[in-house]
N, C-alpha and C positions, 0 to 999 in steps of 0.2 A: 858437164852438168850432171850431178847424182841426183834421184828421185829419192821421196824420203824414207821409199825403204831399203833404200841402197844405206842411209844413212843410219838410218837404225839398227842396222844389219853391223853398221862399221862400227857402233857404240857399244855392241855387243860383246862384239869380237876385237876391239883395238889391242888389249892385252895380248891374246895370242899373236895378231899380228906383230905387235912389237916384242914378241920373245923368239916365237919362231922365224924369223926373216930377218935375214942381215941386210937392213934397211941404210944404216946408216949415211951411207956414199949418195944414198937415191935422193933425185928431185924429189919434191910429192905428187906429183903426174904420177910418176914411177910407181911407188911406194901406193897409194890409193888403189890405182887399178891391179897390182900383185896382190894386197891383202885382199879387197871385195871379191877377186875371185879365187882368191884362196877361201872366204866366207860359202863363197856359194852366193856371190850377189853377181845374175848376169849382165850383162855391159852390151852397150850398140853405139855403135859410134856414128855420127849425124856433124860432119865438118862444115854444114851450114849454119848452123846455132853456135860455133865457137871462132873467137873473133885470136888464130894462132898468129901472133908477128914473127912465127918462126917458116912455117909453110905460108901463108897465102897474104899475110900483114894483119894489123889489129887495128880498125878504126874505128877506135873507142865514142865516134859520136853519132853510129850509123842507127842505130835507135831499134836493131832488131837482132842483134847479136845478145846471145844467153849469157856469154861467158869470153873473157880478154884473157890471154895466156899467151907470151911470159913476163909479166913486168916483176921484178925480182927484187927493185929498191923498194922502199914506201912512196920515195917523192915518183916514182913512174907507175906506180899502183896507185896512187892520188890522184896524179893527172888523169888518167885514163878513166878513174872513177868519175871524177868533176865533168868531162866531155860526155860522159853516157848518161848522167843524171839528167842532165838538161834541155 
């Protein structure tokens, strides 16, 4: 989850990020948190507000998770959206 000056900070700066950093290959997990701190935007990381199905699972309907990662289709980024909405 970014706060919105984390965000404003990345719309600022996206250009640099994508000239100087050989992004390419990266997730955007990856890619997001190298450019923000290459911006100068600080980062804390809070594994309770993020729902990882790679460490702990993602159960997109627990109704108190900030953030679902990694659903990488659209159709498993839909499901997981339609179970949280609800």
């Amino acid at each position: 989850a970014y706060t919105k000056q984390a965000m404003e900070t990345y719309y600022a700066g996206a250009d640099k990020c994508k000239t100087d950093l050989q992004w390419q290959a990266w997730g955007e997990d990856l890619y997001m948190g190298i450019c923000l701190n290459m911006l100068g935007a600080g980062s804390e990381f809070d594994g309770n507000i993020i729902g990882d199905n790679v460490c702990k699972g993602a159960n997109c309907a627990d109704g108190v998770t900030a953030s679902y990662h990694p659903f990488k289709s659209a159709e498993s980024w839909f499901q997981c959206h339609d179970q949280a909405v609800r």
